[in-house]
N, C-alpha and C positions, 0 to 999 in steps of 0.2 A: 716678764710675767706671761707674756703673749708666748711666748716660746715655752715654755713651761705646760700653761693650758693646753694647743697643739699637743706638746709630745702626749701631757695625761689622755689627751682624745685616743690619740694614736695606738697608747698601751691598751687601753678598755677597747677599741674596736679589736685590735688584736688579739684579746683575751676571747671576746663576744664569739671572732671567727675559730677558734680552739674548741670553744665549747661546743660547737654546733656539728655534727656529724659530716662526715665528709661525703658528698655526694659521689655518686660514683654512676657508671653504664647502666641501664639499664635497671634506675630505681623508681622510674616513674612508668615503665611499663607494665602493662595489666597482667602478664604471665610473673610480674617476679614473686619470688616465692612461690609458684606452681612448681609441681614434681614430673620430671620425665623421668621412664624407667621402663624396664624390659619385662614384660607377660607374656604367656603362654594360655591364658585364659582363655582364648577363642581356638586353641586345639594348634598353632604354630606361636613363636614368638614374634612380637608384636611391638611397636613403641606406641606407649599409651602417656597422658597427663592426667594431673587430677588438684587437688587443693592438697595440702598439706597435713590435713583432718583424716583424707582418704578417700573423701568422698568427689563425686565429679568426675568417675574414671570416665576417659573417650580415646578409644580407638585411633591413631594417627595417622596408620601405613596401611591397616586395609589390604595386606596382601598375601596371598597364600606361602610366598617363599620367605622364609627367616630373616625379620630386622631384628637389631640388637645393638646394643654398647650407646645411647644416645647421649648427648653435651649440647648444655647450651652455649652459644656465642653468650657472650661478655655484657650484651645490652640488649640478651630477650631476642633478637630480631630474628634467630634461626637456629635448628637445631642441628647439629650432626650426625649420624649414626652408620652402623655399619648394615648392610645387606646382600643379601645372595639372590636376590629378584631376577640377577641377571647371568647367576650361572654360580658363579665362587663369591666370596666377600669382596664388596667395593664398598666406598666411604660415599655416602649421599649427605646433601643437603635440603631441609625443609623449610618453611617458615612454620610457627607456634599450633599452625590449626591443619598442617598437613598439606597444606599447597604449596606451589611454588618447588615440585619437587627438581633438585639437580644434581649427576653424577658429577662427584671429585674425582675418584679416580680411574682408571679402566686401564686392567691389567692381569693377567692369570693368577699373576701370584694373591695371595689372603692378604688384604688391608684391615686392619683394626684397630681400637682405641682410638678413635679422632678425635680432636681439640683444635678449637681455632685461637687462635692467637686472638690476645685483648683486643688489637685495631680489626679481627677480621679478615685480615687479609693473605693472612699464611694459615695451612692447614699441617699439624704436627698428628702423625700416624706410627700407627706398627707394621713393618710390612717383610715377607720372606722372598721380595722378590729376588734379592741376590745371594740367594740359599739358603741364608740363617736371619732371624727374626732380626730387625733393623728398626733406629728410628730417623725417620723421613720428616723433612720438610718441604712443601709444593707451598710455589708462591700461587696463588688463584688465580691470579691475573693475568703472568705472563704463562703458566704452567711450569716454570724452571722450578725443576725435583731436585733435592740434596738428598743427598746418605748424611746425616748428622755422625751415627757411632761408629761406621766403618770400623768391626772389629768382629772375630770370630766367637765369641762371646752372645747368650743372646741377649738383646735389649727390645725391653716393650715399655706400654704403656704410660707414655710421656703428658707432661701437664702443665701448661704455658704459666710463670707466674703473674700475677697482677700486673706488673708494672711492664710484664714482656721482653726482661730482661735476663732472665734463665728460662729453662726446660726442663723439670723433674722428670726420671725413667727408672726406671729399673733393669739390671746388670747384674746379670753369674759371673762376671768378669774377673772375680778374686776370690772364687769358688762357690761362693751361693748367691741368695739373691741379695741386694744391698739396693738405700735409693743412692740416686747420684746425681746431679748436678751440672747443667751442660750451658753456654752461652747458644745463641741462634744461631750460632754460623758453626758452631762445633769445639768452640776454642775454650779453656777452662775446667777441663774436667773437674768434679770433687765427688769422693766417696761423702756421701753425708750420717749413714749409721755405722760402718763400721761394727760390724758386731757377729758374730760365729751362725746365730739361729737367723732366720731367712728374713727378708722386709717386702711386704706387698703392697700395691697399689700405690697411690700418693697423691694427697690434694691443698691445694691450698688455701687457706682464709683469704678474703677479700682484703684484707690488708696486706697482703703478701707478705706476713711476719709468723706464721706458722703453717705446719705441714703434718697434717693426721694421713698417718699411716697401720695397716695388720700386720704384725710379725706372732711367729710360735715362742719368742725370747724365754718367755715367762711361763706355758703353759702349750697343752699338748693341741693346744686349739689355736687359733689366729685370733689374738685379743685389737686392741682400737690404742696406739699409742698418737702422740703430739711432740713434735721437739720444733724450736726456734727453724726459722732460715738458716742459722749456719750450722747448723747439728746439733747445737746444747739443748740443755734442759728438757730429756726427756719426761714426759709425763705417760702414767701409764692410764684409759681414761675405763676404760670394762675390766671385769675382774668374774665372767659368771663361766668362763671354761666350756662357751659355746662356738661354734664354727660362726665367723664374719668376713666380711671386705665392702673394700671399694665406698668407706668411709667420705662423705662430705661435708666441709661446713657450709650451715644458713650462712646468710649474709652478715648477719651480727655475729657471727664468731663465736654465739653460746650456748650451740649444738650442733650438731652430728646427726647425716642421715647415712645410713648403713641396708646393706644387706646381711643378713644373715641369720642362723639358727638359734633364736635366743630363747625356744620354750622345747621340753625334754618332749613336747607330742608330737614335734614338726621331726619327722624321719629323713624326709625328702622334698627336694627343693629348698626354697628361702622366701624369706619374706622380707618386707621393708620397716625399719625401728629408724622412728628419732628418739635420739639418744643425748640429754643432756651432758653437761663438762664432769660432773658429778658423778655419771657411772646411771643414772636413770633414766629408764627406755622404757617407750611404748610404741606397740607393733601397729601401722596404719594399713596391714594389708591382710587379707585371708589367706591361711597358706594351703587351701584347697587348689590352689595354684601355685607356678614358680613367681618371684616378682622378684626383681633384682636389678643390677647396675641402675641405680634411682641419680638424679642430679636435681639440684635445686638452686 
């Protein structure tokens, strides 16, 4: 009987720890769910924050020459971004309020698209330093650079998953663009769409169990699809035949922040829409400006 009660304890706390959300990096820090993204508001491009309403924009870089493409680290504590402050694009690191500023990389060639790795401690880039767009991995620490795609093909902007166990990028390698699927060290390839019309960008849910991506499949525009970690179950999630990218999910997985052209006034530039699973969106930014590459 005594074995019995045990095991019933055992099931019900195990039930108890099912039910309760899985904590994860950077759920208790004061930025989560704050938005970084790239403006042109003050007359250069700029990384700015704000609340997810829209409201609370602040200025991050403060600098006259071009930052852009900004990612948060995993647990809030620093952002990414790329910048020309010091002549061509290099990949810098911030903390949340714009101090602590530090160059990654320093090199003639354009570095772009940076993501740090869940632990932090590797930075996954775009870079042409070996003639044709590449994706790179720098460990922080000791600074040892990898070429990950080594191929004549171009490949850009990659996206560490959750668990740090793949690298999403994108690849003309089989004549358009497709996502694909890389371990860290470079070994594993997989085409993950598969499909004749182009695939853009790629993010993942914080469960690392799906992957919202833009492609033209369906439409003369870049619509918002989702399919699993292993390619299936495509979903298709916009349907308005407006220009988009660079789709991300909130942390709950049950929307999408987006750039892009979703009202017939906006001629030029983009704005920034959270976009429900549903297909419904509301714009948090004025498009008297450009506002774009958003992370949340």
């Amino acid at each position: 009987m005594k074995y019995l009660a045990r095991t019933g304890l055992m099931l019900a706390m195990a039930a108890l720890l099912a039910a309760c959300p899985q904590k994860r990096p950077g759920d208790d820090s004061p930025y989560m769910g704050k938005i970084v993204f790239t403006t042109n508001r003050d007359g250069n491009n700029e990384i700015y924050i704000m609340d997810p309403s829209g409201a609370n924009a602040v200025n991050l870089t403060k600098n006259a020459s071009a930052d852009y493409m900004p990612r948060w680290s995993r647990d809030r504590s620093r952002i990414v971004f790329t910048s020309e402050r010091d002549g061509n694009p290099e990949v810098y690191s911030m903390k949340p309020d714009g101090s602590d500023l530090q160059r990654l990389t320093n090199h003639p060639g354009r570095d772009l698209y940076p993501e740090l790795s869940p632990d932090g401690k590797f930075l996954s880039f775009t870079s042409d330093r070996d003639g044709q767009d590449e994706i790179y991995v720098l460990n922080i620490e000791t600074k040892v650079l990898q070429n990950l795609t080594q191929n004549k093909a171009g490949d850009a902007v990659s996206s560490w998953s959750p668990d740090g166990e793949k690298i999403l990028f994108i690849s003309d390698r089989d004549g358009n663009n497709e996502l694909y699927l890389v371990n860290p060290d470079g070994t594993g390839l997989q085409n993950l769409t598969r499909h004749p019309k182009a695939g853009y960008g790629g993010t993942w849910s914080a469960d690392g169990q799906q992957i919202a991506f833009a492609s033209d499949r369906d439409s003369e525009a870049n619509e918002i699809y989702i399919i699993d970690r292993d390619g299936a179950n495509l979903r298709r999630i916009t349907r308005d035949e407006m220009s988009k990218f660079w789709a991300v999910f909130s942390r709950d997985g049950k929307q999408l922040l987006l750039s892009g052209r979703l009202d017939e006034a906006v001629k030029e530039g983009y704005d920034l829409y959270i976009v429900n699973l549903d297909g419904k969106s509301r714009k948090i930014t004025a498009n008297a400006y450009d506002n774009s590459e958003g992370d949340w």
